[in-house]
Backbone of each chain as ProteinMPNN parsed JSONL, in Angstrom:
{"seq_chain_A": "XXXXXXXXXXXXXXXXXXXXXXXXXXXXXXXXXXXXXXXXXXXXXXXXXXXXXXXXXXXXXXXXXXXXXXXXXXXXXXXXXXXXXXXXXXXXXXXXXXXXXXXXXXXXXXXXXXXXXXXXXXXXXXXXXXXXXXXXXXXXXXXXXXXXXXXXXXXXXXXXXXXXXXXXXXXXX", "coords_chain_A": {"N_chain_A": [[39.483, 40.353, 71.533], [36.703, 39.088, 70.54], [33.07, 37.951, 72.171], [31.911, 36.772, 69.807], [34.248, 35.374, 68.715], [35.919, 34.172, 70.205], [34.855, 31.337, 71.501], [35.494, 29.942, 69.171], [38.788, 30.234, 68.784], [39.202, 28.756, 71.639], [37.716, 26.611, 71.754], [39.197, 25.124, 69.405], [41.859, 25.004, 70.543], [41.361, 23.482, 72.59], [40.92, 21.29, 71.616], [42.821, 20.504, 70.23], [44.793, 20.215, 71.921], [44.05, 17.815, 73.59], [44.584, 15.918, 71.581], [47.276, 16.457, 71.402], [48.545, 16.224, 74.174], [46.65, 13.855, 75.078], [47.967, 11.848, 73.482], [50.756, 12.338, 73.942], [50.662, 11.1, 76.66], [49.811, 8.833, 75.982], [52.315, 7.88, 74.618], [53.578, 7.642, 77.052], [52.596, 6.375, 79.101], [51.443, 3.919, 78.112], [52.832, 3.272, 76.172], [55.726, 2.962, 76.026], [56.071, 0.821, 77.716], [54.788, -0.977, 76.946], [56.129, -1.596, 74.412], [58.437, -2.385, 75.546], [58.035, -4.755, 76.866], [56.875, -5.975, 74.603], [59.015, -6.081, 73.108], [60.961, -7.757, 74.37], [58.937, -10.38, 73.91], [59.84, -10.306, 71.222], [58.222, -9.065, 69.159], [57.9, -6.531, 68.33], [58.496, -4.862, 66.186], [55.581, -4.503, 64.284], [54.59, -2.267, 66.245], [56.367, -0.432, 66.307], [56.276, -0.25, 63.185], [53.798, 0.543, 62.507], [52.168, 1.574, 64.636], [53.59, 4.051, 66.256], [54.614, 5.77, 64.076], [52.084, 6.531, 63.492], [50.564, 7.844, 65.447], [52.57, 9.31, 66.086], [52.717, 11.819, 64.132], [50.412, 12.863, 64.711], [50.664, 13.445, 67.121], [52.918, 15.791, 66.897], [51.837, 17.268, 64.91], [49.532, 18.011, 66.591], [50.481, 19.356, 68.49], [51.25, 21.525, 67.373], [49.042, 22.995, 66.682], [47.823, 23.696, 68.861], [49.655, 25.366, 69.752], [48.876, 27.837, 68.291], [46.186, 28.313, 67.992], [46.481, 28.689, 71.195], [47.978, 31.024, 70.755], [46.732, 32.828, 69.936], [44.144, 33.083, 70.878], [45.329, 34.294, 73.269], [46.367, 36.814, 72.07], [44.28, 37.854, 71.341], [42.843, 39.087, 73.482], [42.642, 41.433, 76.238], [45.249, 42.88, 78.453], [44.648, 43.554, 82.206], [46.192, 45.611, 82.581], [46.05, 46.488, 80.384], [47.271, 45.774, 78.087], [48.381, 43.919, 75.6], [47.211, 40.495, 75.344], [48.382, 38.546, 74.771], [51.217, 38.854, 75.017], [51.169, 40.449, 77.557], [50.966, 37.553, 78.994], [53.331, 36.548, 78.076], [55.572, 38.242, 79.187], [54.519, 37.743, 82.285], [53.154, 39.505, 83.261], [51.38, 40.583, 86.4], [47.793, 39.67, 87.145], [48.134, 38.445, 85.03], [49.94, 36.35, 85.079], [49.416, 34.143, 85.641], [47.811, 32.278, 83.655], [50.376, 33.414, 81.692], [52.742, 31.603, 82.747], [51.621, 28.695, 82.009], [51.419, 29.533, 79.427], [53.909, 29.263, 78.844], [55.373, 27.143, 79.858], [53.793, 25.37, 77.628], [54.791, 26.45, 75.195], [57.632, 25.509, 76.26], [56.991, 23.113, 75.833], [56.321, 22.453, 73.472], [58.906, 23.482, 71.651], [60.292, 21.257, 72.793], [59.291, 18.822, 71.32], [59.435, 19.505, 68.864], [62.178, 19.923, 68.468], [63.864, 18.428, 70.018], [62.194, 15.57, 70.301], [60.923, 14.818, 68.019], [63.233, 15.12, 65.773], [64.962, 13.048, 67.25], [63.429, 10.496, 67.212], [63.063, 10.125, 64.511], [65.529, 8.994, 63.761], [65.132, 6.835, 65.468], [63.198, 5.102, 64.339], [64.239, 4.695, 61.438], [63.386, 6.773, 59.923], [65.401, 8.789, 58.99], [68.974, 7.815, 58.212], [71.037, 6.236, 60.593], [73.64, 4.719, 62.331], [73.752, 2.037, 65.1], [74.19, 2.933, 67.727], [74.169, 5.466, 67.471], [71.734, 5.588, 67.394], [70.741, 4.417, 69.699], [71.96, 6.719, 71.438], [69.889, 8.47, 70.74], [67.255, 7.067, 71.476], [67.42, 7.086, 74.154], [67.395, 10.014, 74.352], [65.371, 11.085, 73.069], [63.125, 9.691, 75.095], [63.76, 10.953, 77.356], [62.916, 13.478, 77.063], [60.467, 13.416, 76.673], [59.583, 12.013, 79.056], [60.088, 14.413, 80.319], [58.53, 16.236, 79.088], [55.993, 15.091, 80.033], [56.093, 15.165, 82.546], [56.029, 18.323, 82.614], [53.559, 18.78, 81.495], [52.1, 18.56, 83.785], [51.916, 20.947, 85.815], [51.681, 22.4, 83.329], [48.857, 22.231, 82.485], [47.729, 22.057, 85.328], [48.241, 25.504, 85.404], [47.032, 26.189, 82.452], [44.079, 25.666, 83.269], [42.946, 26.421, 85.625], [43.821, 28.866, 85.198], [43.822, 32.564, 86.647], [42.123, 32.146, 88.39], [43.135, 29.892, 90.521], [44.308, 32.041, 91.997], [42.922, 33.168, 93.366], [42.027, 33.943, 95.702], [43.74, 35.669, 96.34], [43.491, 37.574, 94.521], [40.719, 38.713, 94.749], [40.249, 39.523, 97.189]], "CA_chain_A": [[38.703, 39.112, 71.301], [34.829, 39.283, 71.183], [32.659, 36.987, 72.324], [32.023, 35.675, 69.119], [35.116, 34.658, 67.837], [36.509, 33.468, 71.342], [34.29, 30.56, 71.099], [35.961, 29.538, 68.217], [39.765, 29.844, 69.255], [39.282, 28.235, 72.597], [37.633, 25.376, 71.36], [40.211, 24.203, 69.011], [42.883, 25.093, 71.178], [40.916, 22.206, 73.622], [40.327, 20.044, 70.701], [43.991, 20.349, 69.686], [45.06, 19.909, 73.237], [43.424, 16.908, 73.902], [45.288, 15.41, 70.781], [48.479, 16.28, 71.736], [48.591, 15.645, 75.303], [46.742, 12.596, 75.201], [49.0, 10.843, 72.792], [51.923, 12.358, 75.266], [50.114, 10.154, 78.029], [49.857, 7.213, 75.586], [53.722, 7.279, 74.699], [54.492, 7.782, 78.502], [51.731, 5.714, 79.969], [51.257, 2.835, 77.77], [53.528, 2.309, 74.665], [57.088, 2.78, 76.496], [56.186, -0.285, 78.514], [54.725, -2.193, 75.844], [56.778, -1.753, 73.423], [59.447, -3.118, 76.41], [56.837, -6.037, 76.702], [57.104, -6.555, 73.346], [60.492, -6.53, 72.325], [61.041, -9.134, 74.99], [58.798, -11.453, 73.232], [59.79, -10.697, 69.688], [57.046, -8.944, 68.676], [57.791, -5.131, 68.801], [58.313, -4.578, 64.917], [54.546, -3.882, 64.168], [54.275, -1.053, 67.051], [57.255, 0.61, 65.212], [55.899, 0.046, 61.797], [52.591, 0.64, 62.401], [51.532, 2.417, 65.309], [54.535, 4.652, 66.597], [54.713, 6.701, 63.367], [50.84, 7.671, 63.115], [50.657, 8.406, 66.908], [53.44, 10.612, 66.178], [52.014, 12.634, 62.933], [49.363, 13.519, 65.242], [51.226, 14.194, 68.146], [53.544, 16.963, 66.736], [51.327, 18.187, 64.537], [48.677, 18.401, 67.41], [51.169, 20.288, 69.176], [51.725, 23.292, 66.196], [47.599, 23.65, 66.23], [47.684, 24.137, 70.056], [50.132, 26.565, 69.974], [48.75, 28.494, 67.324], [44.64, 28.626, 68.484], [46.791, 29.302, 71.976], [48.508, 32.459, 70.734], [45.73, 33.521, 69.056], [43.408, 33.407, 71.732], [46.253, 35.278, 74.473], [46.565, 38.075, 71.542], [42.846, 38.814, 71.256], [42.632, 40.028, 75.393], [43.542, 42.943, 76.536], [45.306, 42.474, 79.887], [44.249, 44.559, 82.906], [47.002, 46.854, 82.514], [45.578, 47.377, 78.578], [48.302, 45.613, 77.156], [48.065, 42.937, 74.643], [47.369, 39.496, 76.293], [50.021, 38.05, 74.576], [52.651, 40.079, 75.219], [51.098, 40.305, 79.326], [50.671, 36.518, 79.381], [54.932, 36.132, 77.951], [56.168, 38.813, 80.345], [54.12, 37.304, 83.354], [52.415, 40.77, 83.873], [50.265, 40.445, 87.075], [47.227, 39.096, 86.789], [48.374, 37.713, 83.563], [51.158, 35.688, 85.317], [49.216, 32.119, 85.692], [47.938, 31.904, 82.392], [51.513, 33.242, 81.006], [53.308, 30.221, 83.151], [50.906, 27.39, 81.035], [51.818, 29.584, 77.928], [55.534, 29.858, 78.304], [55.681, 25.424, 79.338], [53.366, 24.98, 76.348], [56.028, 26.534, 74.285], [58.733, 25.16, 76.396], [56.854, 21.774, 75.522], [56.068, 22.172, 71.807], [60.212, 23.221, 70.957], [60.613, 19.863, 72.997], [58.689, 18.18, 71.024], [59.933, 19.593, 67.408], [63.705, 19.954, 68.452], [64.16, 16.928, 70.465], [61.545, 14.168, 69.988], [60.772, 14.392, 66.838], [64.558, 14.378, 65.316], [65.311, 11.84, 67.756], [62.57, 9.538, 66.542], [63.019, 9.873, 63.178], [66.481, 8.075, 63.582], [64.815, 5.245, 65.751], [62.584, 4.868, 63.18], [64.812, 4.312, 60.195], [63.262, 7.743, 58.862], [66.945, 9.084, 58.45], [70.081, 7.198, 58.622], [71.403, 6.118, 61.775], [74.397, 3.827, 63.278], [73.045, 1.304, 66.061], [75.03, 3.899, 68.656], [73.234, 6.776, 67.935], [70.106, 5.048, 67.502], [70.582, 3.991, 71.512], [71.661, 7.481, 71.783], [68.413, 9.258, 70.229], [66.483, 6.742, 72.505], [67.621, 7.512, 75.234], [66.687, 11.845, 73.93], [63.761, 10.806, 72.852], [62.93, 9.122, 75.878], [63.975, 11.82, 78.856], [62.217, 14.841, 76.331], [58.814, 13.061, 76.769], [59.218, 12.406, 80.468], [59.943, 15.857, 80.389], [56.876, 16.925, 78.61], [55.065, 14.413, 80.749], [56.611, 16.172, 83.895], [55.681, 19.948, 82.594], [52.471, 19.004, 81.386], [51.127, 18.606, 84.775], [51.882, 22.505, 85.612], [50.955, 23.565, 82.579], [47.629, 22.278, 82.579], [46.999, 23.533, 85.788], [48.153, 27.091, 84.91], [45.871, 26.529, 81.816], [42.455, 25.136, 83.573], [42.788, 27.342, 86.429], [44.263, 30.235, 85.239], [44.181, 33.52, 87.59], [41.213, 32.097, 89.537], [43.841, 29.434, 91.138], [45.352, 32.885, 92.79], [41.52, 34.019, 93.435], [42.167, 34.556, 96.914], [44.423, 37.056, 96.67], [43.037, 38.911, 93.632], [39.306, 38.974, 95.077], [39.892, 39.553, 98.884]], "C_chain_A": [[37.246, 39.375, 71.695], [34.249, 37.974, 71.568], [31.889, 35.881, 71.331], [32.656, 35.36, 68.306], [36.157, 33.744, 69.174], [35.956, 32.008, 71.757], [35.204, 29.371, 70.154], [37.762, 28.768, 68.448], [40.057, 28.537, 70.348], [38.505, 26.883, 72.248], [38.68, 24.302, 70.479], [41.193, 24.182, 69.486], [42.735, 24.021, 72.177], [41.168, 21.093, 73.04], [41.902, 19.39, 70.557], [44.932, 19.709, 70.921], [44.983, 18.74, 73.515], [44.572, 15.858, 72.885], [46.452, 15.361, 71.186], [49.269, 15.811, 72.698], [48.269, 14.235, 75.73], [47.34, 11.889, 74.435], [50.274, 10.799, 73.535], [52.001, 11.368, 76.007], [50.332, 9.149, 77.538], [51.167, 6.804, 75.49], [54.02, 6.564, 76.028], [54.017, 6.635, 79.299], [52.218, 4.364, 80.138], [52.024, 2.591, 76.666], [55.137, 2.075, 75.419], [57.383, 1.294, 77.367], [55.372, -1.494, 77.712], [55.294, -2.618, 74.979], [57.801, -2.543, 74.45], [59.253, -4.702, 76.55], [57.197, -6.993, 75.343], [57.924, -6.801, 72.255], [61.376, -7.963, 72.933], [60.622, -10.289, 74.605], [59.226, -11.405, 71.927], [59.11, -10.03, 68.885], [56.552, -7.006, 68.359], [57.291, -4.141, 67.419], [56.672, -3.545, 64.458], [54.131, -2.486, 64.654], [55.006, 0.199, 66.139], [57.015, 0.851, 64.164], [54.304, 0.654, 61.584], [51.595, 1.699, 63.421], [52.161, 4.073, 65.842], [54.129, 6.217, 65.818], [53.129, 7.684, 63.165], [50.793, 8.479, 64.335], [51.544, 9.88, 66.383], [53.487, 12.153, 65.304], [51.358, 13.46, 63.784], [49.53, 14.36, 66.157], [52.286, 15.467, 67.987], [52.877, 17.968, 65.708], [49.95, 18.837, 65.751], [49.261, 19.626, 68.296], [51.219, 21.578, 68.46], [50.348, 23.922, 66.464], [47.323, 24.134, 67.443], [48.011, 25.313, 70.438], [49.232, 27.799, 69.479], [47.344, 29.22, 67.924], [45.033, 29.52, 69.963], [46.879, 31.085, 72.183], [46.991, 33.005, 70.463], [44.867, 33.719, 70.259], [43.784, 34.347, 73.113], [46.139, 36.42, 73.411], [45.608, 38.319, 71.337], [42.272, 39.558, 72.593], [43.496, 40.962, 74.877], [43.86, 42.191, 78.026], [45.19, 43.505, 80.668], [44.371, 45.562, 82.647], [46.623, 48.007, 80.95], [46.567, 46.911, 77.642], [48.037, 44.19, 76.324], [47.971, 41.517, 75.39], [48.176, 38.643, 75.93], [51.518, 37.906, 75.359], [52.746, 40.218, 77.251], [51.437, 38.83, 79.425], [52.809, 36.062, 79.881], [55.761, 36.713, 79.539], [55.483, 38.62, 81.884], [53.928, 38.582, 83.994], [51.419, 40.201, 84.687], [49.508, 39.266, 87.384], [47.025, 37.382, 85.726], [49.95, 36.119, 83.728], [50.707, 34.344, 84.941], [49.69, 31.886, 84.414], [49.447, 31.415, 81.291], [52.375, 31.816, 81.774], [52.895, 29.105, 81.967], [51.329, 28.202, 79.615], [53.533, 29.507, 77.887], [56.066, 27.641, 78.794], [54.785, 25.001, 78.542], [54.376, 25.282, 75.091], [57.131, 26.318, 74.763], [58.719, 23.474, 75.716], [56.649, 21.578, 73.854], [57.441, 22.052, 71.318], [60.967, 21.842, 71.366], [60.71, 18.655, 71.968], [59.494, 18.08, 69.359], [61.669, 19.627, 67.421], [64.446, 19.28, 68.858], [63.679, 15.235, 70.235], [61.707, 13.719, 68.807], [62.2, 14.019, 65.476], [64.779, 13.174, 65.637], [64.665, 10.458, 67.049], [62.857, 8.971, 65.404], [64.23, 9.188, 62.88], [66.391, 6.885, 63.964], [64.075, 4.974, 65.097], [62.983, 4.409, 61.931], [64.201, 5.213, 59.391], [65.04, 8.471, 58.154], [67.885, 7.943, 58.874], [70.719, 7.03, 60.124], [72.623, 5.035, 62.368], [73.752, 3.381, 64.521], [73.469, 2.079, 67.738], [74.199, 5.078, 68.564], [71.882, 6.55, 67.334], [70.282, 4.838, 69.211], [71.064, 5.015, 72.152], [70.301, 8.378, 71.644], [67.555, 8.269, 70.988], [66.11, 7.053, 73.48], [67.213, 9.597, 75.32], [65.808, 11.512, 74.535], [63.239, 10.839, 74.128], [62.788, 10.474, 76.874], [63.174, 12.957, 78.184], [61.107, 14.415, 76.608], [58.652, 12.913, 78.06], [59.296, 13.892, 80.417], [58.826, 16.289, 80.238], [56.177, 16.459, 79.495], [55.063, 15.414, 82.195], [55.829, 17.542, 83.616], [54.493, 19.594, 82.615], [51.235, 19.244, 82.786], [51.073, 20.107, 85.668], [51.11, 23.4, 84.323], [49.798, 22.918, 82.015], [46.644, 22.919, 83.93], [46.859, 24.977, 85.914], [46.911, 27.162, 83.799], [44.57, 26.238, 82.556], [42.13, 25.754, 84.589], [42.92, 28.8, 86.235], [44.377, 31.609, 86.787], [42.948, 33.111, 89.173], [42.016, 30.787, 90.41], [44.635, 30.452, 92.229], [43.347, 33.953, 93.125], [41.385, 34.849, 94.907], [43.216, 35.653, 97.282], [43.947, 38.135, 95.454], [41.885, 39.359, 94.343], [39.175, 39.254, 96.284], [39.775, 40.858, 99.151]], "O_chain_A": [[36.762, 39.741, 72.767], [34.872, 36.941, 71.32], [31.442, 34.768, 71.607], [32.213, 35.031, 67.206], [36.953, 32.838, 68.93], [36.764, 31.414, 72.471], [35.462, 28.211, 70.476], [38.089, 27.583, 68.377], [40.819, 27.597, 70.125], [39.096, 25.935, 72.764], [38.913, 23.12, 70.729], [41.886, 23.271, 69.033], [43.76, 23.562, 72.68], [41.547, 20.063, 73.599], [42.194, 18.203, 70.705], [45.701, 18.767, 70.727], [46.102, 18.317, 73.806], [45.331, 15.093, 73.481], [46.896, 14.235, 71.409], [50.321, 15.196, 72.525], [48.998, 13.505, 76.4], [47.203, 10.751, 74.885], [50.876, 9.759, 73.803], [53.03, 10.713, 76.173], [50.959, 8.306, 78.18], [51.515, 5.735, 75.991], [54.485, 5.438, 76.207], [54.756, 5.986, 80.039], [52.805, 3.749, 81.029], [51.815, 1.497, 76.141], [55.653, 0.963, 75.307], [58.477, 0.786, 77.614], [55.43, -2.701, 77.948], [55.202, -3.783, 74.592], [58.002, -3.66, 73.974], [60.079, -5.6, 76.389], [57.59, -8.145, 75.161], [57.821, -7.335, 71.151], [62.07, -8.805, 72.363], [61.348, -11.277, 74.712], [59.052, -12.449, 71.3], [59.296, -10.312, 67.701], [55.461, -6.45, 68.237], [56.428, -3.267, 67.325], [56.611, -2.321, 64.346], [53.544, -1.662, 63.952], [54.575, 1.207, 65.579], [57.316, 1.968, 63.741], [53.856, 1.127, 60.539], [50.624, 2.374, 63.08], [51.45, 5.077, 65.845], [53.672, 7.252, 66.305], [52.97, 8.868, 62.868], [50.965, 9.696, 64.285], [51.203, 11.063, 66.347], [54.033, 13.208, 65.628], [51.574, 14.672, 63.753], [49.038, 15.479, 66.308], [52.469, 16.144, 68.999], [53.192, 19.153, 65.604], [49.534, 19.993, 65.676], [48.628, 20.606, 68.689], [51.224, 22.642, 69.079], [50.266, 25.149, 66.508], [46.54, 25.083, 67.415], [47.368, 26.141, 71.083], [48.914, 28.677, 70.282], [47.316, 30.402, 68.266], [44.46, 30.578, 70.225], [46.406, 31.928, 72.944], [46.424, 33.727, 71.283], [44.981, 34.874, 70.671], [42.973, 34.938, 73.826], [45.638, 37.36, 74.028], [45.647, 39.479, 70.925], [41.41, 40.436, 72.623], [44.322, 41.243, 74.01], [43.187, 41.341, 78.609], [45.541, 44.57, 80.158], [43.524, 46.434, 82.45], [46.741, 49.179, 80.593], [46.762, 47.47, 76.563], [47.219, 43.446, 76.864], [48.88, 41.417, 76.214], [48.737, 37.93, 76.762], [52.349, 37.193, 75.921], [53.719, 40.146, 78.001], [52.458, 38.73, 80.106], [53.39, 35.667, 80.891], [56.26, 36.108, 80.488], [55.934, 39.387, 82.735], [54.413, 38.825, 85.099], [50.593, 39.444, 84.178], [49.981, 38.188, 87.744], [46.459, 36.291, 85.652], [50.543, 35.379, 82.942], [51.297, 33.562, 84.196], [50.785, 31.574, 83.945], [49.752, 30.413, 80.644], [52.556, 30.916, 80.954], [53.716, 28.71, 81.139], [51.578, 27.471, 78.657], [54.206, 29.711, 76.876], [56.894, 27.004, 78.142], [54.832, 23.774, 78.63], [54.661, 24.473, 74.207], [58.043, 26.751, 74.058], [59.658, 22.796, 75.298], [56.868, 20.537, 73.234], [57.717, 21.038, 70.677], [61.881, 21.328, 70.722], [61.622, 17.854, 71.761], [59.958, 17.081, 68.81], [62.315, 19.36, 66.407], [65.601, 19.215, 68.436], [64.322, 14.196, 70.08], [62.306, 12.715, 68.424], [62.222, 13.127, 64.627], [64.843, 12.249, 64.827], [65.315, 9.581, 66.48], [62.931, 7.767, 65.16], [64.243, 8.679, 61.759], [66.995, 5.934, 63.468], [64.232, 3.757, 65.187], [62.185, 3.74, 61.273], [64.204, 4.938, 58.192], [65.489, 8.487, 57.008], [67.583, 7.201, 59.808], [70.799, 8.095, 60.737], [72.023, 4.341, 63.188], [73.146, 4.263, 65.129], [72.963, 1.645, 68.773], [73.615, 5.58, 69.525], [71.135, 7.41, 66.868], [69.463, 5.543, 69.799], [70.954, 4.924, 73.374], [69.818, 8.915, 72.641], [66.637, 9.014, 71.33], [64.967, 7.293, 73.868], [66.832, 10.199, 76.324], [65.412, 11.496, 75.7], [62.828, 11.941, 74.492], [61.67, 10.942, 77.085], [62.586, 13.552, 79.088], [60.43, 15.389, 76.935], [57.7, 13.523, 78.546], [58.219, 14.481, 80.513], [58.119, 16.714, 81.152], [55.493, 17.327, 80.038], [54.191, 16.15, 82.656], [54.971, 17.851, 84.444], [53.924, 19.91, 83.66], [50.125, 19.774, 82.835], [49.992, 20.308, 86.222], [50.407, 24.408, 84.266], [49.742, 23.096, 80.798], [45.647, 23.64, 83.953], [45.883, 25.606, 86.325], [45.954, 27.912, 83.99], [43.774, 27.048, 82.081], [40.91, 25.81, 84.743], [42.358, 29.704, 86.853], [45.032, 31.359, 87.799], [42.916, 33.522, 90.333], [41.243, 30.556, 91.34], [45.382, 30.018, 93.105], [42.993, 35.128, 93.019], [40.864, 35.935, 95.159], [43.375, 36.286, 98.325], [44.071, 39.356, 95.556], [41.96, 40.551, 94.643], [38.019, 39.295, 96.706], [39.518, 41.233, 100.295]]}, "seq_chain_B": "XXXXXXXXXXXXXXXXXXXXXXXXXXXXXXXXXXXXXX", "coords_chain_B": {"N_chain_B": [[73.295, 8.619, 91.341], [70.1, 7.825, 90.946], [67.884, 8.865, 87.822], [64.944, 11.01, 88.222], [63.148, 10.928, 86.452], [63.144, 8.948, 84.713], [61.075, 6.682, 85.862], [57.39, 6.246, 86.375], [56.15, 7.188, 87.987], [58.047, 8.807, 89.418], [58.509, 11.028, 87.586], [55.588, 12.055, 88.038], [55.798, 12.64, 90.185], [58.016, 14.576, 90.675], [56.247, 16.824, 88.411], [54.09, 17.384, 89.999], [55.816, 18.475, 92.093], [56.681, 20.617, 90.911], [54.662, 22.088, 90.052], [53.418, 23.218, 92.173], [56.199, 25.067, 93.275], [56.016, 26.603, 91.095], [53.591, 27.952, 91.224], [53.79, 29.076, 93.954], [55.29, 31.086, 93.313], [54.208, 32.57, 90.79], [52.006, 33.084, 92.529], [52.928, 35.435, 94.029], [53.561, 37.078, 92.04], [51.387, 37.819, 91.175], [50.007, 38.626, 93.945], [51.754, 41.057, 94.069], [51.225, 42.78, 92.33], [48.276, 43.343, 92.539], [48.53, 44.674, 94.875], [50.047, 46.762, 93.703], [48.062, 47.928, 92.692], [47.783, 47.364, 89.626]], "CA_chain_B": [[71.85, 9.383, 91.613], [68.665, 7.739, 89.985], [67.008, 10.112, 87.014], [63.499, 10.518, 88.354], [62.435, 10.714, 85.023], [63.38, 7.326, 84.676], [59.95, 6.121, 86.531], [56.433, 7.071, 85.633], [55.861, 7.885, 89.496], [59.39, 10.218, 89.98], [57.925, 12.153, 86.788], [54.799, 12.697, 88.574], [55.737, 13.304, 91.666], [58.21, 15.867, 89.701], [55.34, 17.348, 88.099], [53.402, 18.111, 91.032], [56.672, 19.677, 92.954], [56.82, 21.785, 89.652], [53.548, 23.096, 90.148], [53.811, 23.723, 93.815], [56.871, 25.948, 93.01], [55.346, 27.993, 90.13], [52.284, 28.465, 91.657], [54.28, 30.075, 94.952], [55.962, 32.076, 92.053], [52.951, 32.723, 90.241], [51.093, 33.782, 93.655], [53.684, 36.073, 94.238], [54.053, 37.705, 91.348], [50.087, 38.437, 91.263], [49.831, 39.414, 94.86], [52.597, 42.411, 94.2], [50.454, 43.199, 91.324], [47.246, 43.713, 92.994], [49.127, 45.498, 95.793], [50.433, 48.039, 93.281], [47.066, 48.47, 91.795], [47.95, 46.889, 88.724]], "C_chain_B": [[70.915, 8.654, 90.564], [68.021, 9.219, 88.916], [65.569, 9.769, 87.67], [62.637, 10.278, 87.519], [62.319, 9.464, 84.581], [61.858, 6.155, 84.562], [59.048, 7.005, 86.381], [56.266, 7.795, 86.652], [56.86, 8.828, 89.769], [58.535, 11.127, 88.85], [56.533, 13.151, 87.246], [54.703, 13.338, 89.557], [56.563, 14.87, 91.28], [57.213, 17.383, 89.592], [54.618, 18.338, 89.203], [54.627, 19.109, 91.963], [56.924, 21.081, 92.147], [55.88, 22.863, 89.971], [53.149, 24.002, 91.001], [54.931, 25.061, 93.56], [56.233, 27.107, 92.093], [54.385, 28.479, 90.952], [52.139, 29.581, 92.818], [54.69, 31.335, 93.87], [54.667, 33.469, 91.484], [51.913, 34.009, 91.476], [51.647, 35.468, 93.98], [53.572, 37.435, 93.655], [52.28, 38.442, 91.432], [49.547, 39.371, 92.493], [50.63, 40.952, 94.845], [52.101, 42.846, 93.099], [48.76, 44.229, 91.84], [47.486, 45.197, 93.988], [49.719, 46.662, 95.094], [49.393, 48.947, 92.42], [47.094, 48.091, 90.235], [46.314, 46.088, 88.33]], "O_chain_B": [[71.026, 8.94, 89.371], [67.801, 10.349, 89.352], [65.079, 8.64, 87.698], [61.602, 9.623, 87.64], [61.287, 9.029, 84.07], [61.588, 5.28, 83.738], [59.287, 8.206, 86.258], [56.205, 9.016, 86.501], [56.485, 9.787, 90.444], [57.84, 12.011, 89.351], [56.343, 14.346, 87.021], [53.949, 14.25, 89.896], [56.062, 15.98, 91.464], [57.269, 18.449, 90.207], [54.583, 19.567, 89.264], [54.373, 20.228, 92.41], [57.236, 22.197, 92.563], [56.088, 24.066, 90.121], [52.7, 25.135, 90.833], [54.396, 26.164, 93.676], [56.032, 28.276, 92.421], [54.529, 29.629, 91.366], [51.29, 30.46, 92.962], [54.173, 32.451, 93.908], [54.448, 34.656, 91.725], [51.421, 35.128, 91.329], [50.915, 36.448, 94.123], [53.506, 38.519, 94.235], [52.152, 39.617, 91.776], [48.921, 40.423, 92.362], [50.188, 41.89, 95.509], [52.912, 43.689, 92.714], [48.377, 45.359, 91.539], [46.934, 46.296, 93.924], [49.945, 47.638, 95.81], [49.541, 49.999, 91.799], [46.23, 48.683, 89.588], [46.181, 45.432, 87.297]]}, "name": "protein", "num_of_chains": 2, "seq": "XXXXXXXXXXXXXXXXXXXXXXXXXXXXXXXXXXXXXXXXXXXXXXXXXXXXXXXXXXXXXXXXXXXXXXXXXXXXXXXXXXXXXXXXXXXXXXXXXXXXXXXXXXXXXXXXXXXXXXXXXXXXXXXXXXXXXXXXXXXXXXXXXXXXXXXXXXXXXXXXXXXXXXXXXXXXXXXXXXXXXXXXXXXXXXXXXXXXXXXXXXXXXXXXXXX"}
């Protein structure tokens, strides 16, 4: 990776970030308890028809573009040792350990996202077929996969935003 | 047993014990790195 194409990666990998995570926050934060709010009065319909599904466009595709700018930017290093920063980041070579941590729950959180949420959803949604049983099962998925994510994300942002200088005192002493 | 996941606060508090753990992990794995010249 040179310094002028690293620029490039690492910005949309922020940009993309930002997208994906903060819509995470909004499910977790603020819609799970409004939508609760608002099924109580009557009034929930709209969220589901209207807001739910774009949120969610954004949010799993935000997640694919993260990954992607991610890899891309771990396989243009070299890691200490000379080995691909990829490949160091996965196998938690060294140095290369933080980083790899935030890359290995970014891809524990993206197959979350595409192998749990997003099925799940798409049955509380009335995108596929569903019985009222495993609609209140796929809720309940849904549901514990996004705390989940919510849970990891807070590791694997500080593995990403710190990276190896979070362990500075023992590399630099 | 309560899921902590359940509550926005068990998830966070979660979170942070998560990080705490890796990060010993993490430390670990870097300090026996340095130490081998790596």
């Amino acid at each position: 990776m040179t310094p002028s194409t690293d620029w490039f990666f690492r910005w949309f990998h922020i940009l993309a970030g930002i997208m994906w995570i903060g819509l995470l926050y909004f499910f977790n934060f603020v819609n799970v308890e409004a939508v609760k709010q608002a099924t109580a009065a009557g009034e929930a319909a709209p969220i589901s028809k209207y807001v739910v599904p774009r949120a969610l466009l954004f949010f799993r595709w935000g997640a694919v573009v993260t990954w992607i700018f991610g890899a891309a930017l771990l396989g243009g290093y070299l890691a200490p040792n000379g080995s691909n920063g990829f490949v160091a980041a996965f196998t938690l070579q060294g140095a290369m350990a933080p980083i790899g941590f935030g890359a290995w729950l970014g891809t524990i959180m993206l197959l979350n996202v595409w192998g749990l949420i997003w099925p799940n959803q798409k049955k509380i949604l009335g995108f596929v077929p569903a019985t009222d049983a495993e609609k209140a099962k796929a809720r309940r998925i849904a549901f514990l996969a996004s705390r989940t994510n919510t849970m990891l994300s807070i590791p694997m942002i500080f593995f990403m935003a710190t990276g190896p200088t979070s362990m500075s005192q023992f590399i630099y002493r | 047993m309560k899921n902590p996941l359940d509550s926005l606060s068990g998830t966070v508090i979660c979170g942070f014990i998560v990080t705490a753990i890796l990060w010993y992990i993490a430390r670990t794995i870097v300090s026996h790195a340095i130490g081998a010249g790596a």
